[in-house]
VEXDO-465623 format. One record per residue (C-alpha): residue in three letters; x negated, z negated, y. Coordinates in steps of 0.25 Angstrom, whole numbers, plus 2048, in hexadecimal, padded with zeros to 3 digits. Layout:
N
{aa Ala&px X&pz Z&py Y}
...
***
This chain:
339
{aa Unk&px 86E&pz 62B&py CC9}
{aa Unk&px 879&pz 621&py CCE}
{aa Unk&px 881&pz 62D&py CD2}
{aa Unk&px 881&pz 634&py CC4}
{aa Unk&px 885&pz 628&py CBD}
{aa Unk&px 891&pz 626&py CC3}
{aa Unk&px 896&pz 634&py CC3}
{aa Unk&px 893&pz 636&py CB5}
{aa Unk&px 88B&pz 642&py CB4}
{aa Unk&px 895&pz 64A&py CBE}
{aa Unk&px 896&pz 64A&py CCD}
{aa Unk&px 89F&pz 640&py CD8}
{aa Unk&px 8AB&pz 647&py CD2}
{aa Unk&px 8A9&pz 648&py CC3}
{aa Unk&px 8A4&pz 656&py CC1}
{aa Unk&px 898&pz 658&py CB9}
{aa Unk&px 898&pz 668&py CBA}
{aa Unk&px 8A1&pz 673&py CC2}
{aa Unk&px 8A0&pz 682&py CC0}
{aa Unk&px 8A7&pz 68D&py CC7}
{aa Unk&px 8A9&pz 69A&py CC0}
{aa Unk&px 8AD&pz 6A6&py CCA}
{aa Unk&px 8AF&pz 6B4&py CC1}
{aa Unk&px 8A7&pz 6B4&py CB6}
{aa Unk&px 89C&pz 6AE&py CBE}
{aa Unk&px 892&pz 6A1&py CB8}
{aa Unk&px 899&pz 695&py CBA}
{aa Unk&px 893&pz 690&py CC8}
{aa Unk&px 891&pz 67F&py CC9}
{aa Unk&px 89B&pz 679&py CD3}
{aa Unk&px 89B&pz 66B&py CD8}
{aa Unk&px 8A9&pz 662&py CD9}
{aa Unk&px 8A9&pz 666&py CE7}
{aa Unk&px 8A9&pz 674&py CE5}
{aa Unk&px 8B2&pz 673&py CD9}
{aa Unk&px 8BC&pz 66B&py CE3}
{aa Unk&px 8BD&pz 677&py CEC}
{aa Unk&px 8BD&pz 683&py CE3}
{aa Unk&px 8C7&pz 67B&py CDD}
{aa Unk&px 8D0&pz 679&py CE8}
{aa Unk&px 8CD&pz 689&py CEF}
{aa Unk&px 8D1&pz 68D&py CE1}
{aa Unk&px 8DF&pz 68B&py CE4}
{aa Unk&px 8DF&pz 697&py CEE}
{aa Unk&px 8D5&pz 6A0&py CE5}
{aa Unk&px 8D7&pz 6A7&py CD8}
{aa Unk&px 8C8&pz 6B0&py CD7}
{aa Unk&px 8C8&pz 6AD&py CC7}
{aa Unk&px 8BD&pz 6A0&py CC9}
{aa Unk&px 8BE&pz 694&py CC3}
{aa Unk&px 8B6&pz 686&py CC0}
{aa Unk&px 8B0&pz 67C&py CB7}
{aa Unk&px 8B0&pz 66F&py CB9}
{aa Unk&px 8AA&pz 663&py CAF}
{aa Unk&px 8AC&pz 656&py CB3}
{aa Unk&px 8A7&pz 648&py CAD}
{aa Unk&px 8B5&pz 63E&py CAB}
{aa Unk&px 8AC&pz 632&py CAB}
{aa Unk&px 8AA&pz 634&py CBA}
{aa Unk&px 8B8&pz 62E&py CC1}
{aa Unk&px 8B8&pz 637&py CCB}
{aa Unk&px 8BA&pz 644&py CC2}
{aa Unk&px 8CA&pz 643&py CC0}
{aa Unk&px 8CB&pz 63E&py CD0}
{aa Unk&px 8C4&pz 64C&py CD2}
{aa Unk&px 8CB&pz 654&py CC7}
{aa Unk&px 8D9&pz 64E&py CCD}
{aa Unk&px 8D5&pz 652&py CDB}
{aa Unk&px 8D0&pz 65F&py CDB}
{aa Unk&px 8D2&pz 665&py CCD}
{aa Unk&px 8E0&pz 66C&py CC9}
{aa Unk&px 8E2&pz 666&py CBB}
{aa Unk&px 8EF&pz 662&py CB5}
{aa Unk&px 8F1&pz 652&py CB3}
{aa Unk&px 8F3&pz 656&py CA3}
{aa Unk&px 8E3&pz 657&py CA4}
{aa Unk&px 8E2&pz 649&py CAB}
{aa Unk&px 8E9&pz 644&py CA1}
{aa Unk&px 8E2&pz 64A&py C96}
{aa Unk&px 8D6&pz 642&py C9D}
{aa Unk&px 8DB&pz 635&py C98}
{aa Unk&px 8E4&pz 638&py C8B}
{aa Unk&px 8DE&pz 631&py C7F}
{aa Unk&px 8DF&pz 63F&py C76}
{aa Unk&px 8D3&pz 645&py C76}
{aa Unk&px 8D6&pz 651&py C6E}
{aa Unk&px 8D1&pz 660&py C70}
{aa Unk&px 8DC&pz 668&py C76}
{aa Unk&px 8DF&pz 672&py C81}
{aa Unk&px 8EC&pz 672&py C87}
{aa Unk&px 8F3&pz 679&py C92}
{aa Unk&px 8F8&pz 671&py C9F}
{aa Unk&px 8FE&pz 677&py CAB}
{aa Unk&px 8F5&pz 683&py CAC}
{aa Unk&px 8E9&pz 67B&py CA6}
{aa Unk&px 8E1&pz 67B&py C9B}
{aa Unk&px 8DD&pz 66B&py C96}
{aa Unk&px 8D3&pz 66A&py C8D}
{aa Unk&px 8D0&pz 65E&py C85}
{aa Unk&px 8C2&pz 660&py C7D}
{aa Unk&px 8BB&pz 657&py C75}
{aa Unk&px 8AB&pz 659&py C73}
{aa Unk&px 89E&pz 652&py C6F}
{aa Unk&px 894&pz 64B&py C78}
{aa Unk&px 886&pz 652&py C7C}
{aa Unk&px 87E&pz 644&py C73}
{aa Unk&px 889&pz 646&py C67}
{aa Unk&px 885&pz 63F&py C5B}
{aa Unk&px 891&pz 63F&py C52}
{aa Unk&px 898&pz 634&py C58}
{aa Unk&px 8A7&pz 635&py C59}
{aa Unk&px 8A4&pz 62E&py C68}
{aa Unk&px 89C&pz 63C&py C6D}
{aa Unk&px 8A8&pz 644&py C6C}
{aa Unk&px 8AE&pz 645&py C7B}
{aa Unk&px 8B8&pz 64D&py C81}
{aa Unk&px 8BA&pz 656&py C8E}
{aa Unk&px 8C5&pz 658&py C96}
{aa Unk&px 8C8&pz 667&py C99}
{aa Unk&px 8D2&pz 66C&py CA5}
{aa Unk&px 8D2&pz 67C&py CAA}
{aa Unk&px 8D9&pz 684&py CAF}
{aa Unk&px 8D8&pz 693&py CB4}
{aa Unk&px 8CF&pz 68E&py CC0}
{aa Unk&px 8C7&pz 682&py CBB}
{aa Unk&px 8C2&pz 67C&py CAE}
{aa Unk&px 8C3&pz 66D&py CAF}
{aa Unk&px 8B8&pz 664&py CA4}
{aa Unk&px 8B7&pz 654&py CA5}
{aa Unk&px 8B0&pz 64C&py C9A}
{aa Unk&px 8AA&pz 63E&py C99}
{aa Unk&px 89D&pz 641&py C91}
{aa Unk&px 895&pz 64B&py C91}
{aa Unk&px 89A&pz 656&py C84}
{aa Unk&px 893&pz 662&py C7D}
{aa Unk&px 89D&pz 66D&py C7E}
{aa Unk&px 89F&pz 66C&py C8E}
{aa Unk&px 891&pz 66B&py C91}
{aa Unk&px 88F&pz 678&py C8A}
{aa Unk&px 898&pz 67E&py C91}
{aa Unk&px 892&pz 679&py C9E}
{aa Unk&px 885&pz 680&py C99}
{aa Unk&px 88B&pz 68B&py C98}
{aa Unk&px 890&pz 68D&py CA5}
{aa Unk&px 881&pz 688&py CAB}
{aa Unk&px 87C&pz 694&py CA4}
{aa Unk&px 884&pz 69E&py CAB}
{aa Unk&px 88F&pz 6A0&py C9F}
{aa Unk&px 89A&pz 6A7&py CA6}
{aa Unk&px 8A9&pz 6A4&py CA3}
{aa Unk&px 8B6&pz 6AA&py CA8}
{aa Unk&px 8BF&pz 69F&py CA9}
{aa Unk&px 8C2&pz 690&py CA5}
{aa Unk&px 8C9&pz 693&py C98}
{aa Unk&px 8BB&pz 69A&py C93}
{aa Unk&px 8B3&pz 68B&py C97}
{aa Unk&px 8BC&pz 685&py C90}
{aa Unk&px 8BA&pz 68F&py C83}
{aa Unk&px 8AC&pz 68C&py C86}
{aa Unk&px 8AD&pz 67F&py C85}
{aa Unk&px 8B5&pz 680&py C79}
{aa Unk&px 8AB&pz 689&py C71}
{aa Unk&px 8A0&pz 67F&py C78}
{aa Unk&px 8A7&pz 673&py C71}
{aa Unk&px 8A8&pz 67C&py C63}
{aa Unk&px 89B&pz 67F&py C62}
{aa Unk&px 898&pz 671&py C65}
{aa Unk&px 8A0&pz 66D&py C59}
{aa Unk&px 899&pz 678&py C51}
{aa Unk&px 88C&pz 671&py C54}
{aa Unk&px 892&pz 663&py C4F}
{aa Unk&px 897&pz 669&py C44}
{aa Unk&px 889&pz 66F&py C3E}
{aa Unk&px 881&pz 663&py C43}
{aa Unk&px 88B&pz 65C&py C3A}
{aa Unk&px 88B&pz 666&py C30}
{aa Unk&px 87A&pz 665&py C31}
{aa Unk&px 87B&pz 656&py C2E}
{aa Unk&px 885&pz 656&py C23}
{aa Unk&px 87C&pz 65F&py C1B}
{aa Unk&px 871&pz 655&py C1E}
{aa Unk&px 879&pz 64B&py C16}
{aa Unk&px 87E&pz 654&py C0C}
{aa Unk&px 86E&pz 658&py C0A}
{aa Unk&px 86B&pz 649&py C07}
{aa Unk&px 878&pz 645&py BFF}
{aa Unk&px 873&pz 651&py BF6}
{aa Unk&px 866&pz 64E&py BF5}
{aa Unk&px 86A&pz 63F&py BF2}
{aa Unk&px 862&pz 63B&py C00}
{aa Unk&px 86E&pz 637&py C07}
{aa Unk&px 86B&pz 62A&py C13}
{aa Unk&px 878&pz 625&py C11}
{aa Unk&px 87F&pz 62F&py C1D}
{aa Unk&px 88C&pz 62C&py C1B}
{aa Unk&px 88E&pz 626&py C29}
{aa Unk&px 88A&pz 632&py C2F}
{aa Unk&px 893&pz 63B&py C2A}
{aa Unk&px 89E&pz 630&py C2C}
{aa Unk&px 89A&pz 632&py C3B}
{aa Unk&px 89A&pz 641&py C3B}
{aa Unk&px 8A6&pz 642&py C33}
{aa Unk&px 8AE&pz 638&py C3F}
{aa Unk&px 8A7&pz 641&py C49}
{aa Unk&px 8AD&pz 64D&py C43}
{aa Unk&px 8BB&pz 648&py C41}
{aa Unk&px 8BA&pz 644&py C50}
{aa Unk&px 8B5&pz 652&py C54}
{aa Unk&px 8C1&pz 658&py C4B}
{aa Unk&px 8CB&pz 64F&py C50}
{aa Unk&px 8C7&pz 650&py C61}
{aa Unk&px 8C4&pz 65F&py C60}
{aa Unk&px 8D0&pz 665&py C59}
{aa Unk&px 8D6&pz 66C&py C64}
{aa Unk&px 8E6&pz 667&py C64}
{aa Unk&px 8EC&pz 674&py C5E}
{aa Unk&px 8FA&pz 673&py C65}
{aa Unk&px 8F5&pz 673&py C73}
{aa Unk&px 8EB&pz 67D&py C6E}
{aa Unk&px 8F5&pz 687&py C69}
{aa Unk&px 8FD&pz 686&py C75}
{aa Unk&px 8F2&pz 68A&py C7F}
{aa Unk&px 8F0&pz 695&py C77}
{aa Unk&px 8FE&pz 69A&py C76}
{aa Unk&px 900&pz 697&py C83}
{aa Unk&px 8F2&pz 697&py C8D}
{aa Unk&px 8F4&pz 696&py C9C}
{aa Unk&px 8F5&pz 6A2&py CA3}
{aa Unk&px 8E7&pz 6A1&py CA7}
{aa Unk&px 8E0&pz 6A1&py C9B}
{aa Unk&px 8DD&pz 6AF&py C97}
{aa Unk&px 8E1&pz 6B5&py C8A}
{aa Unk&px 8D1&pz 6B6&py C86}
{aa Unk&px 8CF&pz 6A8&py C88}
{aa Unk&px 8DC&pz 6A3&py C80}
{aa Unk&px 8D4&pz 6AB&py C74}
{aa Unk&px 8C7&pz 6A7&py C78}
{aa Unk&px 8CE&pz 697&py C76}
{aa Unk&px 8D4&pz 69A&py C6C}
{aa Unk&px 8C7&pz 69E&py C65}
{aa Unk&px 8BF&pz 691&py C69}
{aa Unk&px 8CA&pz 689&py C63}
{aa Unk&px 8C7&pz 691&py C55}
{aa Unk&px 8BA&pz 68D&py C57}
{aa Unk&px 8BE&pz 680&py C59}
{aa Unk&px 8C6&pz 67F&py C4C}
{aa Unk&px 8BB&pz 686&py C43}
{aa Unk&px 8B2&pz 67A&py C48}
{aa Unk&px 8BA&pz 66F&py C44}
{aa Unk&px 8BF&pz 677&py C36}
{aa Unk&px 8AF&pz 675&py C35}
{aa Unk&px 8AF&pz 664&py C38}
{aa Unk&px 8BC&pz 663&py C2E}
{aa Unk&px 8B4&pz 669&py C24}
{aa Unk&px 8A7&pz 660&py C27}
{aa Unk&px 8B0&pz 654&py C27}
{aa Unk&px 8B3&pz 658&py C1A}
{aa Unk&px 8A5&pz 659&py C15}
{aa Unk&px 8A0&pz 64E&py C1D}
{aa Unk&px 8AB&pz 647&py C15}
{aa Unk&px 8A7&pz 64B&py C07}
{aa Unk&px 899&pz 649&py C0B}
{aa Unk&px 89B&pz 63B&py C0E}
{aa Unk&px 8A5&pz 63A&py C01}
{aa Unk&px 898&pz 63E&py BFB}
{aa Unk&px 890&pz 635&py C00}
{aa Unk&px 899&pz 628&py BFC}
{aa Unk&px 899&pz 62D&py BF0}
{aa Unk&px 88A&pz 62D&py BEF}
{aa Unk&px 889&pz 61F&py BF5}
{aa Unk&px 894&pz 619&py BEB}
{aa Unk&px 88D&pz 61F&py BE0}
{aa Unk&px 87D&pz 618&py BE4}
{aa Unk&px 886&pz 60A&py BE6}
{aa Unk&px 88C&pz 60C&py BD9}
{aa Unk&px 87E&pz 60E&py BD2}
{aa Unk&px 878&pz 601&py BDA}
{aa Unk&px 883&pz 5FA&py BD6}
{aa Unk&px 881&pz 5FE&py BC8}
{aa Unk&px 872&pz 5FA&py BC8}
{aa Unk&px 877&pz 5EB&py BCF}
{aa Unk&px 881&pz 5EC&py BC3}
{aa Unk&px 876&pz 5EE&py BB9}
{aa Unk&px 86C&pz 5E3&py BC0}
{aa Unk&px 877&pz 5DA&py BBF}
{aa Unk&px 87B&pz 5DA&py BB0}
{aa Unk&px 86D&pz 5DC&py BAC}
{aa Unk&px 86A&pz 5CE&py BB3}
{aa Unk&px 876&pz 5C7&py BAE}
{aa Unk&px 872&pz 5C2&py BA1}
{aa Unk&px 863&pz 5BD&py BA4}
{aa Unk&px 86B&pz 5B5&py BB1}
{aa Unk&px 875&pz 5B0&py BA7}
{aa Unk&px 86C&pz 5AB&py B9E}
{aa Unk&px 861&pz 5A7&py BA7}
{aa Unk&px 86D&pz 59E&py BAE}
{aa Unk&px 870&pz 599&py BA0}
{aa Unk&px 863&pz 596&py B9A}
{aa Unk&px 860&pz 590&py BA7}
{aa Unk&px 869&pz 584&py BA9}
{aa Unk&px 863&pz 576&py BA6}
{aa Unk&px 86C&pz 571&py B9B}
{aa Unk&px 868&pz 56F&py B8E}
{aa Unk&px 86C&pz 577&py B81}
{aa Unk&px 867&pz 584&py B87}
{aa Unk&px 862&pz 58C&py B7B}
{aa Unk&px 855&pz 591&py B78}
{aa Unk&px 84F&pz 586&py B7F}
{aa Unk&px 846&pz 582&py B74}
{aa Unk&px 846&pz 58E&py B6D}
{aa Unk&px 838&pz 595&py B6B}
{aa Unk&px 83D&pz 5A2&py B70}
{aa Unk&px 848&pz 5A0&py B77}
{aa Unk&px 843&pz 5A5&py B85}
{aa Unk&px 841&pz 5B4&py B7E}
{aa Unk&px 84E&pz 5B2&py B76}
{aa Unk&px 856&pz 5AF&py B85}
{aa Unk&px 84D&pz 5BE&py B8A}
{aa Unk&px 853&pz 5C6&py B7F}
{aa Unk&px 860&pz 5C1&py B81}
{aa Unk&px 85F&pz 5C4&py B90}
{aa Unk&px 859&pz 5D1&py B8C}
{aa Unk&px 863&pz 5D5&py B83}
{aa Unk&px 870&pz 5CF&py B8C}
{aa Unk&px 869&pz 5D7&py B97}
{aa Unk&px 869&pz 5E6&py B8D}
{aa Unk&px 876&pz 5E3&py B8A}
{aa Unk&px 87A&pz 5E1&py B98}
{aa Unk&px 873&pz 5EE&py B9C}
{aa Unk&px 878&pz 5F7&py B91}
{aa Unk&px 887&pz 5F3&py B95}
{aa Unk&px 886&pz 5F4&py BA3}
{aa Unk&px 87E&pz 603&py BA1}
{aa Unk&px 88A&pz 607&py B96}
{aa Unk&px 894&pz 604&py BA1}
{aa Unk&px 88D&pz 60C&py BAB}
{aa Unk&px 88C&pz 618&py BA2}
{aa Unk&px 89A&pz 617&py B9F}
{aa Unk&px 89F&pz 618&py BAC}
***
């Protein structure tokens, strides 16, 4: 137990999972001592093989390991620590660094459960570090525990692209699902006052939109210009996931939108129920006035007060109450219909 706390849900050096693909094979689970060595007898071998290795960045011993044994540009090392955070995929020194922003596995709609993950690869090795634990590269690890083969590093990372996408499309209709909700209920004047939720959905969305837009200069220069490596039929294959990925957030700037209206909606609801209780306080107000004024008149202890002997005065101060109190009314109803 000790043990797996301090390494973070990854081994000694920081990996949490290794695969080793050999010619259109299953990926075949490798430690980071094996990974070490095929690493460093890949050098003198070129048999079309290649690896994955997913490591945890909360471990401190994961860039040691990484800068030891793993041939990644320093651009990639940097990119570890730069405060930018957006989606992009750019090409350095035969490499191919990835920077992918994506949900936890406990999302709730929080703009604190979007995470990102560090990709680096190459045409040997695929390169992954996180610090939580995030959807889309969980999938893909499934995917390769089930025996899902793959042909090369640039086909994970479209994997792991389209894994991300249909994640999005999940949020999406899940978002989708609730905004009906509310939209059912506003309708059906049954609405719990939801406008905090939507606000909270509606951040979430623009944070998604903002982080996942993949940089499109240094996306359009990849794909003018790939590295020799990366064959012709993954450049279109990347080219199509980041279609995708634009079709998914044309949908969120569309839900934006009607969140947006939705909520417009909603104040405008709210404004119009304070109004009407405003209203009726109004009413209770000037209905009030003239039996407190005369009551405070009629009741000081001073002489003269009339009626005071009078035989009827006590029924001639009610009708004068009464009829202040109708006149009152009618004028405050006349300004009412008027406006």
């Amino acid at each position: 137990m000790a043990l797996e706390h301090l390494s973070y849900g990854s081994d000694a050096t920081g990996l949490i999972c290794g695969y080793l693909f050999c010619a259109n094979q299953a990926g075949k689970t490798i430690s980071s001592e094996e990974a070490a060595h095929w690493l460093q007898q890949r050098q003198n071998t070129d048999d079309g093989s290649f690896i994955w290795l997913h490591f945890n960045l909360s471990n401190v011993s994961t860039e040691k390991w990484l800068h030891e044994h793993a041939d990644a540009p320093e651009e990639f090392f940097e990119t570890l620590h730069e405060g930018s955070r957006s989606t992009r995929i750019e090409h350095a020194d035969q490499h191919l660094i990835a920077v992918v922003n994506d949900v936890v596995h406990d999302f709730s709609y929080e703009a604190s459960d979007i995470a990102t993950l560090w990709v680096c690869l190459n045409q040997a090795m695929m390169i992954s570090t996180r610090r939580t634990s995030l959807k889309a590269v969980d999938r893909l690890r499934h995917a390769v525990n089930h025996g899902e083969r793959f042909h090369s590093t640039t086909d994970l990372l479209i994997h792991l692209l389209r894994d991300q996408a249909d994640v999005l499309i999940g949020i999406v209709r899940n978002v989708i699902r609730k905004v009906d909700e509310i939209e059912d209920h506003l309708l059906a004047e049954r609405l719990n006052h939801k406008r905090a939720n939507l606000g909270g959905i509606r951040r979430v969305l623009v944070r998604l939109q903002r982080l996942l837009a993949p940089e499109p200069a240094a996306l359009f220069r990849l794909l003018q210009k790939p590295p020799a490596w990366v064959a012709e039929s993954d450049i279109q294959e990347l080219r199509q996931s980041t279609e995708e990925f634009a079709m998914v957030l044309s949908d969120m700037a569309s839900l934006q939108e009607r969140i947006k209206l939705l909520q417009e909606e909603i104040a405008a609801r709210v404004n119009e129920q304070n109004n009407r209780s405003l209203f009726v306080l109004t009413i209770v107000t000037v209905l009030a006035l003239p039996i407190n004024m005369i009551a405070g008149l009629m009741g000081m202890n001073v002489g003269g007060i009339p009626l005071a002997q009078h035989e009827y005065g006590f029924w001639i101060v009610v009708a004068i109450v009464i009829s202040f109190t109708l006149i009152a009314g009618w004028l405050a109803f006349r300004s009412r219909r008027e406006e």
